[in-house]
C-alpha positions as CSV (number, residue, x, y, z in Angstrom):
1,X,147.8,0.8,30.8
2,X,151.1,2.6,31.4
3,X,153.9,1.9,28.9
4,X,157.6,2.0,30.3
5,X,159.3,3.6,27.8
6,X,162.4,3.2,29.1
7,X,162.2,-0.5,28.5
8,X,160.9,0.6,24.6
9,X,163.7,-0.4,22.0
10,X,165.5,2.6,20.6
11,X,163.9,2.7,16.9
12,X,160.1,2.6,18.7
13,X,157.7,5.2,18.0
14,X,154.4,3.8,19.1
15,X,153.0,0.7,21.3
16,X,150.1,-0.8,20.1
17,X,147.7,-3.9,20.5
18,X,148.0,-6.4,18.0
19,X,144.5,-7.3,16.5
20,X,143.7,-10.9,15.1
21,X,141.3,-11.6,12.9
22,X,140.9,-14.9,13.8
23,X,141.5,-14.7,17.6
24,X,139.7,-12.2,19.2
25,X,140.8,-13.2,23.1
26,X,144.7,-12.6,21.9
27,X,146.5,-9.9,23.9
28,X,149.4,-9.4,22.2
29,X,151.6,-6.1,22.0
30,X,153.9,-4.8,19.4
31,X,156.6,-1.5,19.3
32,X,155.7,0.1,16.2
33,X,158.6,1.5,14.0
34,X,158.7,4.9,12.2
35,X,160.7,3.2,9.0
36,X,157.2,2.2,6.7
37,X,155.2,-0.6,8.1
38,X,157.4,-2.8,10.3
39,X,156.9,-4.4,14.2
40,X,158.8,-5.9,16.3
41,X,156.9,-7.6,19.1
42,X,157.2,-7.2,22.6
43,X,156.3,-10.6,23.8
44,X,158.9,-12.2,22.1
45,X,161.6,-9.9,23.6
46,X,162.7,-9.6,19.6
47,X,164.9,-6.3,19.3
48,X,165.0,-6.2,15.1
49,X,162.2,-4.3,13.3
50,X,161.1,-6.4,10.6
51,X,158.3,-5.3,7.3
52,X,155.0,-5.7,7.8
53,X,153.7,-8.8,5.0
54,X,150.3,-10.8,3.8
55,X,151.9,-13.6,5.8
56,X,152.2,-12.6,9.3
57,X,151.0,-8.9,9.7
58,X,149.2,-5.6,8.1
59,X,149.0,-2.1,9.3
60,X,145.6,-2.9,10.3
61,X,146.1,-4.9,12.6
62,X,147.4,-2.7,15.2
63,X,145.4,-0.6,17.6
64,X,148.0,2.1,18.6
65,X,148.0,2.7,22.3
66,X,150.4,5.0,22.8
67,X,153.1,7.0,20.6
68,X,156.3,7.9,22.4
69,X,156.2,11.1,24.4
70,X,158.3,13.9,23.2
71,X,162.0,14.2,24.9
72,X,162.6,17.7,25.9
73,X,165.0,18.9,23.6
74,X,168.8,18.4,24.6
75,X,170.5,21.4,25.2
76,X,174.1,20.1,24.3
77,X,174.8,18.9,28.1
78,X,176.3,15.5,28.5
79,X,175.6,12.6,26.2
80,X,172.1,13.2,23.5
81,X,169.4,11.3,24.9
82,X,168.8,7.9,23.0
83,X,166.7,8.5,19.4
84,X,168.4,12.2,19.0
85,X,169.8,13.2,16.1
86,X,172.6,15.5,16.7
87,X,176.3,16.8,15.0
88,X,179.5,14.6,15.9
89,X,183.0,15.1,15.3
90,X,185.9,13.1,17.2
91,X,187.3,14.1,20.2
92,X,189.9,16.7,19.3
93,X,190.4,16.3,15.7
94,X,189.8,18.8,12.9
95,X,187.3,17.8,10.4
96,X,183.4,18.4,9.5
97,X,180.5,17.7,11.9
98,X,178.3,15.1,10.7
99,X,174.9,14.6,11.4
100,X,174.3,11.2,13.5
101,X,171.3,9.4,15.5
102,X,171.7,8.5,19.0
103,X,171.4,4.5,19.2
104,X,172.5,3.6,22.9
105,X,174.3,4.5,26.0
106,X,176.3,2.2,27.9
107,X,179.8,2.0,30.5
108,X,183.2,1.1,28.5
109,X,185.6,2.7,30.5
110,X,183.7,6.2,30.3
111,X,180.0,6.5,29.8
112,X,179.3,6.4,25.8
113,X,176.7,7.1,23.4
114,X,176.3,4.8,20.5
115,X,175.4,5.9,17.0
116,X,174.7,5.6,13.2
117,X,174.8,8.3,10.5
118,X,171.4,10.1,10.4
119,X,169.5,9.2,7.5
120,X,171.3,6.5,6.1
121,X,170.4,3.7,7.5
122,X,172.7,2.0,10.7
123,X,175.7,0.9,7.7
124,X,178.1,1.3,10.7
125,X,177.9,1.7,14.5
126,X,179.9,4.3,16.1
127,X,180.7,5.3,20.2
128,X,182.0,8.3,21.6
129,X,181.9,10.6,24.5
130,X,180.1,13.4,25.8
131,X,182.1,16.3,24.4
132,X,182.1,14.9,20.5
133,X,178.4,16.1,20.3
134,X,176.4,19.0,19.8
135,X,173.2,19.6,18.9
136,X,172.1,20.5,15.5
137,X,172.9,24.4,15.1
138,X,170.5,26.5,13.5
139,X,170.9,28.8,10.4
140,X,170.7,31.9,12.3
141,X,173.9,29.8,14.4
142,X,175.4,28.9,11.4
143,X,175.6,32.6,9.9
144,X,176.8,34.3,13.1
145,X,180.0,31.6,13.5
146,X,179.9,32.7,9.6
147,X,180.6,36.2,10.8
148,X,183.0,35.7,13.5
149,X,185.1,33.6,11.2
150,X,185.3,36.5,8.9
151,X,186.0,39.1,11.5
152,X,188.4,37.3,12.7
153,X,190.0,36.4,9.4
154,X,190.3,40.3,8.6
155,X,191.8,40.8,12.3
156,X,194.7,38.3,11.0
157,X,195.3,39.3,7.6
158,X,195.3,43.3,8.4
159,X,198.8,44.4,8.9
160,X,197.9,46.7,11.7
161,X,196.1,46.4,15.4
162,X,192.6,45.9,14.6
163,X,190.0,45.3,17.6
164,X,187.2,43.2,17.2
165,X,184.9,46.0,17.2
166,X,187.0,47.7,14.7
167,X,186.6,44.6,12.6
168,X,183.1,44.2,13.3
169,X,182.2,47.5,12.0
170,X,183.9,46.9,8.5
171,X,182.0,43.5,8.0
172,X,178.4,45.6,8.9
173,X,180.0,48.2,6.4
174,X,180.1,45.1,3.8
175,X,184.1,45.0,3.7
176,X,185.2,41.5,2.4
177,X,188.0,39.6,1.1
178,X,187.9,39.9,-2.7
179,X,188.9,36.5,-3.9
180,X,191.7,36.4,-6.1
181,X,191.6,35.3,-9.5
C-alpha cells in the first residue's frame, strides 16, 4: 500500500489500520497524531484530531502502516515546508523571532504559509510570506551574530577609525564594554 502523504492532514505522523475487535473484515484507516493518543479517520474525510477513549477507540487498536517520511531539512529558501517549526518575525519590523510551526500554504494575493506558535498549542493562526522565516539558528549561529554585534558595537562607540579586523582582534584579546554601574 502506498500512502500519499501529500493528501495526509498537517498534524499526521503515522497511517495505520484500524483493528476491531468485533469485526474482523473492517478495513478502515486512521492518520495517527503525535499529541498523546488521538485519530482522526481517513474515511470520514474528518480533519480534527480527537483523544483516543473506552468508547470509540484505544491505542491498540491501530496497526501502524506507515510513519511520515522525514522532509529534508529546509534550508531557509522560500516558504518552510508544512509541519516545520521554524523562527518568524514580520515583514520588516524590529522585534524578536519567535519560534512557530508551519500549518498550511495557500494563494491570497502572494503565496503564504500559515502558522501557530510552536509548542503552545494553535491559540491563534497566523500567515505571512516567504521572507518573515528562517530556520531555527544554532548556538554556534547564535554566538557568532553574538560576536559581530559586539564588534560592531566597539567599531561605533570608538572615537577613531577602527576596521573590522582591528575590532576583531580586540574581542579575541577579550576587550569588552564594561557596563556601567
Amino acid at each position: 500500500m502506498k500512502i500519499d502523504w501529500s493528501k495526509a492532514p498537517y498534524w499526521a505522523y503515522a497511517y495505520a489500520q484500524i483493528i476491531y475487535k468485533h469485526k474482523t473484515d473492517a478495513k478502515d484507516f486512521a492518520w495517527i497524531c503525535r499529541d498523546g493518543y488521538r485519530v482522526g479517520l481517513q474515511n470520514d474525510r474528518r480533519e480534527e484530531c480527537w483523544p483516543f477513549s473506552k468508547n470509540t477507540f484505544e491505542p491498540d487498536n491501530f496497526h501502524i502502516i506507515e510513519f511520515r517520511p522525514a522532509l529534508d531539512p529546509w534550508t531557509g529558501e522560500g516558504l518552510p515546508p508544512v509541519g516545520t517549526v521554524c523562527e518568524y518575525k514580520p515583514y520588516q519590523l524590529s522585534g524578536d523571532w519567535r519560534q512557530v510551526e508551519i500549518i498550511a500554504h495557500f494563494r491570497n494575493k502572494a503565496m503564504v504559509a500559515a502558522f501557530i506558535p510552536a509548542g503552545e498549542g494553535a491559540k491563534n493562526v497566523d500567515q505571512s510570506i516567504a521572507e518573515c522565516f528562517r530556520p531555527i539558528r544554532t548556538p554556534e549561529q547564535i554566538a557568532a551574530e553574538e560576536r559581530q554585534r559586539v564588534i560592531d558595537d566597539m567599531r561605533g562607540n570608538l572615537g577613531w577609525d577602527l576596521s573590522s579586523e582591528q575590532a576583531a582582534q580586540l574581542y579575541n584579546a577579550g576587550y569588552r564594554k564594561v557596563p556601567r554601574a
